[in-house]
MIKEMAR-232142 format. One record per residue (C-alpha): residue in one letter; x, y, z. Coordinates in steps of 0.05 Angstrom, whole numbers, plus 5000, padded with zeros to 4 digits. Layout:
BEGIN
+--------+------+------+------+
: residu :    u :    v :    w :
+--------+------+------+------+
:      A :    X :    Y :    Z :
...
+--------+------+------+------+
// end
This chain:
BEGIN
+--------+------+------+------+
: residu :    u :    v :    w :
+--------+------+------+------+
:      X : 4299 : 8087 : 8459 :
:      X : 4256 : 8110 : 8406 :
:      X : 4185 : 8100 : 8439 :
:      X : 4136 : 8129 : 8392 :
:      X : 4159 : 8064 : 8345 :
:      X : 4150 : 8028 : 8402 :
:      X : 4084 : 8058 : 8422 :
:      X : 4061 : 8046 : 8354 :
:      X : 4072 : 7976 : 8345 :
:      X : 4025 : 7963 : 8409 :
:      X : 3969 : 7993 : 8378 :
:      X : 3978 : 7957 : 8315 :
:      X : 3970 : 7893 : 8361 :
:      X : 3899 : 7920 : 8381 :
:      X : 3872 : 7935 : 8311 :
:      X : 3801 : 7900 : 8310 :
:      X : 3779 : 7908 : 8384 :
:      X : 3724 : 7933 : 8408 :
:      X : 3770 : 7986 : 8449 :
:      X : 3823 : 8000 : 8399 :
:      X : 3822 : 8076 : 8401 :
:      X : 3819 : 8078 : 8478 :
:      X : 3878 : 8041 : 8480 :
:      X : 3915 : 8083 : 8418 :
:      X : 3896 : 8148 : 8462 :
:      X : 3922 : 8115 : 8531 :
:      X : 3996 : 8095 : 8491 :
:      X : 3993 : 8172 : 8472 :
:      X : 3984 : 8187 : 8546 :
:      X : 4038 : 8146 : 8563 :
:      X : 4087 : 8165 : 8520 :
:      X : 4075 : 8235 : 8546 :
:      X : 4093 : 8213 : 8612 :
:      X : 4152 : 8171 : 8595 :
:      X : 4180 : 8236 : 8572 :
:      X : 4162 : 8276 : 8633 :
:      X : 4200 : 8238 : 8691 :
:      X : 4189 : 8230 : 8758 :
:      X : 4136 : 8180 : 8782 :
:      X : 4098 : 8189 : 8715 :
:      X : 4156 : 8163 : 8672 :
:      X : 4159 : 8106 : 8720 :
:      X : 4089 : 8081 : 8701 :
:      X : 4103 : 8089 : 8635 :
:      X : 4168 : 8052 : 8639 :
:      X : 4138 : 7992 : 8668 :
:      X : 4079 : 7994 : 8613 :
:      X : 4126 : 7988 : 8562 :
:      X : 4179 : 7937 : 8598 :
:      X : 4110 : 7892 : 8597 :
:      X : 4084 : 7902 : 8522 :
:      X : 4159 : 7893 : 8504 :
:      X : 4163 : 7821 : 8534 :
:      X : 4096 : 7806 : 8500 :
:      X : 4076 : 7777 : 8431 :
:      X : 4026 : 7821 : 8385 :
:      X : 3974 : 7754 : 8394 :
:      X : 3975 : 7768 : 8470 :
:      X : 3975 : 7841 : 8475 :
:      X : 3912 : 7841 : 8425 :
:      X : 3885 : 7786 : 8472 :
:      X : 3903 : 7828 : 8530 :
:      X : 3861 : 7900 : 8496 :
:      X : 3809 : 7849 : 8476 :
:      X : 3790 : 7820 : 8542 :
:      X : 3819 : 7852 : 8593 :
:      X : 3842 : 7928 : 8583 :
:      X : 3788 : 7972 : 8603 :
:      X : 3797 : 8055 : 8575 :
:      X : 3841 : 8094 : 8618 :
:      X : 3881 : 8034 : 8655 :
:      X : 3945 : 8059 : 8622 :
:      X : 3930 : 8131 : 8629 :
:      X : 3991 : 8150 : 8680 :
:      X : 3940 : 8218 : 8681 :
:      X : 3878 : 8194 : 8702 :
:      X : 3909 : 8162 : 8767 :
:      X : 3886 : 8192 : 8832 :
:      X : 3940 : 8204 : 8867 :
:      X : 3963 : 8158 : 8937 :
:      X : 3933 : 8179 : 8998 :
:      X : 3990 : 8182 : 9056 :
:      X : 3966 : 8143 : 9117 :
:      X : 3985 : 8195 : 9168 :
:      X : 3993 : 8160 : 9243 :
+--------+------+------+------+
// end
């Protein structure tokens, strides 16, 4: 799967909103990860699995009202805590 294409077209569906680069930089982010494996890659799988499914009208809608910088940012997670017994 060629996911820089991929990654691409997503941020063409966000061109004109008010957090357009954010989002650019956070598609970067996750592209890194989907190449990295392990829980990271995860994230970044299911990212992409839900911007596939979705029409360029409703992921702009989604970057316009919704997204918020850093949401898809597998990086800027904190980690889990473990509840220990």
């Amino acid at each position: 799967m060629n996911t820089t294409r991929t990654f691409t077209k997503f941020a063409k569906a966000a061109e004109n909103c008010r957090y357009k680069n954010d989002f650019q930089y956070d598609l970067v982010q996750c592209e890194k990860a989907y190449q990295m494996g392990g829980k990271m890659r995860i994230e970044a799988e299911c990212w992409l699995n839900l911007f596939e499914s979705l029409e360029a009208d409703d992921i702009h809608s989604y970057v316009r009202y919704q997204y918020r910088p850093g949401d898809l940012d597998p990086f800027r997670k904190k980690p889990e805590k473990v509840k220990t017994p």
